[in-house]
N, C-alpha and C positions, 0 to 999 in steps of 0.2 A: 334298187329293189331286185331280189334274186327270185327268184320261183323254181319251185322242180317237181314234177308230176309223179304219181306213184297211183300203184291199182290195188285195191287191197287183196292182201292174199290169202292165204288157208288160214294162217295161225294169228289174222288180226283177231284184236281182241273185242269181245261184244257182251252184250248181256249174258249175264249168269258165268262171270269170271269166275275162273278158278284159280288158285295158288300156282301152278304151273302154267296158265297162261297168261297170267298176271307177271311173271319172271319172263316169261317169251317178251312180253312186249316192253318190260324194263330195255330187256337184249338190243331188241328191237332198235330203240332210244340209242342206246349207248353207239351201237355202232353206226347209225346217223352221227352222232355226235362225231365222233373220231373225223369223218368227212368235211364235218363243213355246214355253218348252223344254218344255211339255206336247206340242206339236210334233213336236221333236226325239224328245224319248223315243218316242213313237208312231212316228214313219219308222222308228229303230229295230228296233223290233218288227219291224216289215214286210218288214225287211231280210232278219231275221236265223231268219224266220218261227214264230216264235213269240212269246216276252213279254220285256217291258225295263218295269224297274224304278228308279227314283230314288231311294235310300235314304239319309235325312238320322239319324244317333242319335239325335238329339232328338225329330226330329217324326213321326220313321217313314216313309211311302210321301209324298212330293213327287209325282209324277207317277208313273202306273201303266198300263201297257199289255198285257194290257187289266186290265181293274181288279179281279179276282179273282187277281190273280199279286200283289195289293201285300203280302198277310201274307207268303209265301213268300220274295219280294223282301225284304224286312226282317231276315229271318230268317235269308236265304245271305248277306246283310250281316256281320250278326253271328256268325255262326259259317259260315265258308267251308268249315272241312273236312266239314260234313254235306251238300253240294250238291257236288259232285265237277263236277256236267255243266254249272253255270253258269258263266259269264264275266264279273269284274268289274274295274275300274279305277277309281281315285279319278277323283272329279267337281268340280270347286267348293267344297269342303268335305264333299261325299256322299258315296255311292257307287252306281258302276252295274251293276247286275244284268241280266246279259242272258244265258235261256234257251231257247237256239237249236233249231229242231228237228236231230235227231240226222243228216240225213241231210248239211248242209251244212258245207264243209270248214274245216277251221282257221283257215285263212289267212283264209277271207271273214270269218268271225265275227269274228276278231281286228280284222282292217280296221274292221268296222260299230263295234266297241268304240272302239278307240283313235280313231276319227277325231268319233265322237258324245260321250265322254268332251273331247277338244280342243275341239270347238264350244261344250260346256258350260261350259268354264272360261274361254273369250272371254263367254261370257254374262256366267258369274260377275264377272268384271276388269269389264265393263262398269255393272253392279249395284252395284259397290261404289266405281266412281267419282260413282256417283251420290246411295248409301250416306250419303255423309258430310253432304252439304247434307241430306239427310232427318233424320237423328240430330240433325240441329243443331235444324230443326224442333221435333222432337220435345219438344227438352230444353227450348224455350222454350215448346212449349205446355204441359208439366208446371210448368212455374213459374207460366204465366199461371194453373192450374187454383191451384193451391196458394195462389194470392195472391189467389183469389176469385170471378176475370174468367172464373167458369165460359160467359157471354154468348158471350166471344169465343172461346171453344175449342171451341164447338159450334155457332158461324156457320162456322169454319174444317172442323169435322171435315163429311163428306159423307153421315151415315149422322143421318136426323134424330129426333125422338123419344128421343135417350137423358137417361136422367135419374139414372141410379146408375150409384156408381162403385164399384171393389173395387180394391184397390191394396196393392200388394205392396213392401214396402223391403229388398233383399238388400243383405249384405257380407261379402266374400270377401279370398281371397289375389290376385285376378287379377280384377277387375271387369272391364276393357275387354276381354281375352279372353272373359268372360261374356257382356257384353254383346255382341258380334260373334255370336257362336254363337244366343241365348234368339233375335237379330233373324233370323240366317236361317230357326229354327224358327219364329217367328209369324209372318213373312213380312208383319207391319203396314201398314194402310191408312188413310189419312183418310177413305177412302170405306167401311171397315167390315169388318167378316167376318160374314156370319151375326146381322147386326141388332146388332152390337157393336163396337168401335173401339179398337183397343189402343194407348197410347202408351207409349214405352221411352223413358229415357235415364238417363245420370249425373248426379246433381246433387248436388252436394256430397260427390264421393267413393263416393255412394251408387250401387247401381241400383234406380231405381225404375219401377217397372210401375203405370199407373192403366191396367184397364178398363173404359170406358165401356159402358152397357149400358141395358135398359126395366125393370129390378127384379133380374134375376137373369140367372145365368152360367150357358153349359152346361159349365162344366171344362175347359174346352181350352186356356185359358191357365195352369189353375192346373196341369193335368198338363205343360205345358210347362215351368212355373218349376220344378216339383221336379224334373223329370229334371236339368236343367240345376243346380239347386241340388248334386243326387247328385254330377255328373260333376266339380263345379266347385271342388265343397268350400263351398258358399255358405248362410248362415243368415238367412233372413228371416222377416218378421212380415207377418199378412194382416188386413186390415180393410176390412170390408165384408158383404154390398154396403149404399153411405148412401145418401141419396139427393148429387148434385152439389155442393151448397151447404156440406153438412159435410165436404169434401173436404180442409181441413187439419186437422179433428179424426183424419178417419181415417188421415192422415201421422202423428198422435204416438199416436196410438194403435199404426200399425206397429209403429212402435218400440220403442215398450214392450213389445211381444207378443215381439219379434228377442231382448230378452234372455234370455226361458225357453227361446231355441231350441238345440238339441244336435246334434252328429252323428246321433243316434239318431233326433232330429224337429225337421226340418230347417226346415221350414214350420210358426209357431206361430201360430192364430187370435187375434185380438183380444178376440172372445168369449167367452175358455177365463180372462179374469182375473179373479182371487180364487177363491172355493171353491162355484164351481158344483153339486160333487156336494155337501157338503154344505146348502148353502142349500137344496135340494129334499127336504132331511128334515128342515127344523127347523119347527115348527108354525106354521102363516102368519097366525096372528090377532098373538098374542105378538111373533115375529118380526118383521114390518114395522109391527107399531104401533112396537115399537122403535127399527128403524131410520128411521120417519120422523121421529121425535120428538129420535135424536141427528141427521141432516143438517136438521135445519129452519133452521138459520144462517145454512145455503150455499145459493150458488148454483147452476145447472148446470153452471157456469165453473170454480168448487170445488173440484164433485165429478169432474169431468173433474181437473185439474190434481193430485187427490189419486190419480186410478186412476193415471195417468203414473205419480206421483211413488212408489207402490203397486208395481206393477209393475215399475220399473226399477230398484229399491234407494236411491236415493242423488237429490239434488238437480241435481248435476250430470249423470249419464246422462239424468235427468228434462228437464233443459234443452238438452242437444239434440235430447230428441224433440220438444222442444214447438217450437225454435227460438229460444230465448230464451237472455237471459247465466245462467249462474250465481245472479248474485249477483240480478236479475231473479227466477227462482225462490224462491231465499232468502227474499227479502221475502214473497212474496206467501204462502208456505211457514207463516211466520210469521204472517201474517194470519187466517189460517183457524186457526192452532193458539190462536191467542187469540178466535174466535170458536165451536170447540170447547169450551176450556177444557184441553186437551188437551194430552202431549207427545207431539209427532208419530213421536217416535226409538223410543218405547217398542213393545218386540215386542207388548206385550199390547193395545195402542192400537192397533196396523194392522194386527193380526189381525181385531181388532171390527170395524174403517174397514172392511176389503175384506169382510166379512160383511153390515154396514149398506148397502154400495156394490153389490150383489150384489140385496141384498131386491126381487122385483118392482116392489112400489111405493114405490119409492124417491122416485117425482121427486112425490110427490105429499103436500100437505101439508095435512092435515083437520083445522081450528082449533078448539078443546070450550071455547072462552072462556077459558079462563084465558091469563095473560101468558107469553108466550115463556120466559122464564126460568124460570119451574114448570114449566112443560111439558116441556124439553131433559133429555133422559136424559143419563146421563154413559159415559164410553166405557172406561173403565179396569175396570169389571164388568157381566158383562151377568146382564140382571136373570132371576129364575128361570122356570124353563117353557121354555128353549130350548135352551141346551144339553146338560142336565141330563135329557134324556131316554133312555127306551132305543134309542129310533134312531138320534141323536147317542152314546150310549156304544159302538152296537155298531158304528156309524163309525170310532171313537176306538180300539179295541181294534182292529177291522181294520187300521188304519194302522200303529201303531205297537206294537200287543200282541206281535208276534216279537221285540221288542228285547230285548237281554241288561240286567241293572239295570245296568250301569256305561256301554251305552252311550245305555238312555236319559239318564242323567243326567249326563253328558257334553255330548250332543244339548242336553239344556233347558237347559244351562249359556251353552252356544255359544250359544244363540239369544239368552237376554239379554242377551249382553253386544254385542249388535248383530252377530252372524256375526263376532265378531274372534277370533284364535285367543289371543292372547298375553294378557289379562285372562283369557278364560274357563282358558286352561293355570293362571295363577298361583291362581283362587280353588280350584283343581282338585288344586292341586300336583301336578300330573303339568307334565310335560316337554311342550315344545309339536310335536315330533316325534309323541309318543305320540299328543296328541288329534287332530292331524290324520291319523293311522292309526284312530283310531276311528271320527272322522267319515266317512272312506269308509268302512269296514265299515257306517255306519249306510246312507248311498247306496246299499251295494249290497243290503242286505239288505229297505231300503223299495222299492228300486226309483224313487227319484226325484232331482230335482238340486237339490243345496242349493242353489246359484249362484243359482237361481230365489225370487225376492224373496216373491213370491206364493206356492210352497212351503213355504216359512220359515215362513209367517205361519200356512200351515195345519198344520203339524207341529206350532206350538207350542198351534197350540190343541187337537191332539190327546192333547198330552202334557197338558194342563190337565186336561182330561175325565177322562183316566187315570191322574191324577196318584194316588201312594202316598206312606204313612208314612216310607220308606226314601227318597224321591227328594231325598238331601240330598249336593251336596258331600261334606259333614263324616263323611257315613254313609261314604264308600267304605274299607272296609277296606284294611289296610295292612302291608305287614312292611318295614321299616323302609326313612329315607330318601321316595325317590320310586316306589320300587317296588310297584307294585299287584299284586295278587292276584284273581282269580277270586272273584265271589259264588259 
């Protein structure tokens, strides 16, 4: 938000206009205009002798005159009928607030408005013939960042010292609409905002947001992206802040994060994948000697490509985040399941994965002499002392203890058979109508989204923990046919 103070002088304009001072304070306007619409807004003010406001949805007070009027200004934006005495017009995409003192007549107010609101939008026209050669910019320095050439994107940006990025990947019903609006709210420089650097553009369909930054962000972008995500209907994934260099890890990592996203949370972190609350109760001696012991195979490369492929459900969603083919994935998919030992597809295997993936000290591998292959835990059971506790049971019973018995085992049915409904209906024989009326009952009753890969994989390990003598298919009671009955 800009502000800039002005005193009113001989030739403001006031009651009992005339034709030639009516022209003075058009003058007036114009040549604010020429300077700089924080400018403009201010003449404003001065005019109309009290305050002018610029009010954008998104970003809130653009210019404010003087600059204790910009909540209020916001506010008669948004709801007109609670400000009766303000005067507003669309501006460039904004809108203008102007709170005249009471003694000045109509007509002048109306003139200060409409002719300050017209200078504005000669701004705007001109901003956005200029708009398009910038966005272009843009788009090629997010590429240049993504393909490595972080050198040259921070010879090019003007703000020096940055060394983390945070970056955002949205998609929507109307990107380029998106995109037009998130750029008038951040209003992006090469030369910086506040010791940070924002780049915007489309690339691949996509809208992608990298902030450049010295370690950390103050929010201002990220509260700019969800307003705009709100207004937009748009779901993205946030990763960050890395440091520059890991700049296309944290592109598929987006990604990955974009699929757990929901109308409800609209903006999902990067850092929320796998079972973060429960890894912080499972005992950390046990626990990560284990999980160092199943990833000692892998590489860092691995275990990145296994969080993607984790997180997104499937090989293919996995390969567009990474940017790779399919069939690229596949292989490599394959490689690590045979350096596992492992079937990658099985629920019970990427529940452990994202458990092991999860463990603090993961990335670290502390050798006791014996040969690699004695030492590799196996991943299809995890061994005791970790699950099997009371804090992991009272985890377990929290999550999924409210369930009715037909629809947890419904629930653990669906999950093994990889989230498909038509095997899990037939080993169930119920009707595949039926189960998927259960499975939302179980959504709505956990409170969570099955769609969410990494969900999945912590449900089923909740149902393991809590697993009963009754949790069988074969057990669901029956009165004849396909008709189910009430436990």
């Amino acid at each position: 938000m800009s502000t800039t103070t002005h005193t009113t002088g001989p030739d403001a304009a006031g009651p009992g206009d005339s034709r030639a001072v009516r022209e003075a304070m058009a003058d007036r306007l114009l040549r604010a205009a020429t300077r700089s619409g924080a400018q403009l807004v201010s003449e404003a003010a001065v005019l109309v002798q009290g305050a002018a406001v610029l009010a954008d949805p998104i970003a809130g007070a653009v210019y404010s005159t003087p600059a204790t009027a910009a909540a209020d200004g916001v506010h008669a934006a948004a709801h007109p009928q609670d400000h009766p005495h303000h005067v507003q017009r669309p501006a460039a995409g904004a809108v203008l607030v102007l709170h005249p003192a009471p003694t000045l007549p109509a007509e002048h107010v109306g003139l200060v408005a409409t002719t300050t609101a017209a200078l504005l939008e000669v701004r705007g026209q001109r901003a956005a013939e200029l708009r398009a050669e910038q966005m272009r910019l843009h788009g090629t320095l997010l590429r240049l960042l993504l393909a490595g050439h972080t050198t040259s994107v921070t010879d090019t940006v003007r703000a020096g010292g940055l060394t983390h990025v945070t970056l955002y990947r949205l998609t929507g019903p109307d990107i380029p609409t998106a995109h037009q609006v998130l750029w008038r709210a951040v209003r992006p420089s090469l030369a910086g905002h506040g010791g940070a650097c924002a780049l915007i553009g489309e690339v691949d369909g996509e809208l992608l947001v990298a902030e450049l930054h010295h370690g950390s962000d103050d929010g201002r972008v990220l509260r700019l992206v969800s307003r705009v995500s709100e207004r937009h209907n748009l779901l993205a994934g946030l990763a960050g802040p890395l440091p520059l260099a890991e700049t296309p890890t944290a592109h598929a990592d987006a990604a990955a994060a974009r699929h757990s996203a929901t109308p409800a949370h609209r903006i999902v972190p990067a850092d929320a994948v796998g079972n973060p609350q429960l890894a912080r109760l499972l005992p950390p001696g046990p626990y990560t000697a284990w999980a160092r012991s199943v990833l000692s195979p892998l590489t860092p490369d691995h275990r990145h490509l296994l969080l993607v492929r984790l997180r997104t459900g499937s090989a293919p969603r996995a390969a567009t985040a990474l940017g790779l083919s399919p069939g690229t994935v596949r292989t490599r998919l394959r490689g690590v399941a045979a350096l596992l030992g492992a079937d990658l597809d099985d629920i019970t295997v990427q529940a452990h994965l994202l458990l092991a993936l999860r463990a603090p000290t993961r990335g670290e591998d502390q050798s006791d002499g014996r040969p690699e292959s004695d030492r590799q835990s196996r991943l299809e059971k995890l061994p005791g002392g970790i699950l099997d506790t009371d804090a992991a049971r009272t985890w377990a019973v929290g999550l999924v203890g409210g369930l009715e018995p037909h629809l947890r085992i419904a629930l653990a049915c669906w999950l093994r058979h990889h989230a498909r409904t038509a095997p899990a209906a037939t080993e169930l024989h119920v009707h595949r109508t039926t189960l998927t009326t259960w499975l939302t009952r179980c959504a709505e009753r956990l409170g969570q989204n099955l769609a969410d890969a990494a969900v999945r994989a912590e449900l089923h390990l909740a149902l393991e923990a809590t697993a009963k003598d009754g949790d069988d298919p074969r057990a669901l009671p029956r009165r004849g046919g396909r008709t189910y009955r009430r436990l």
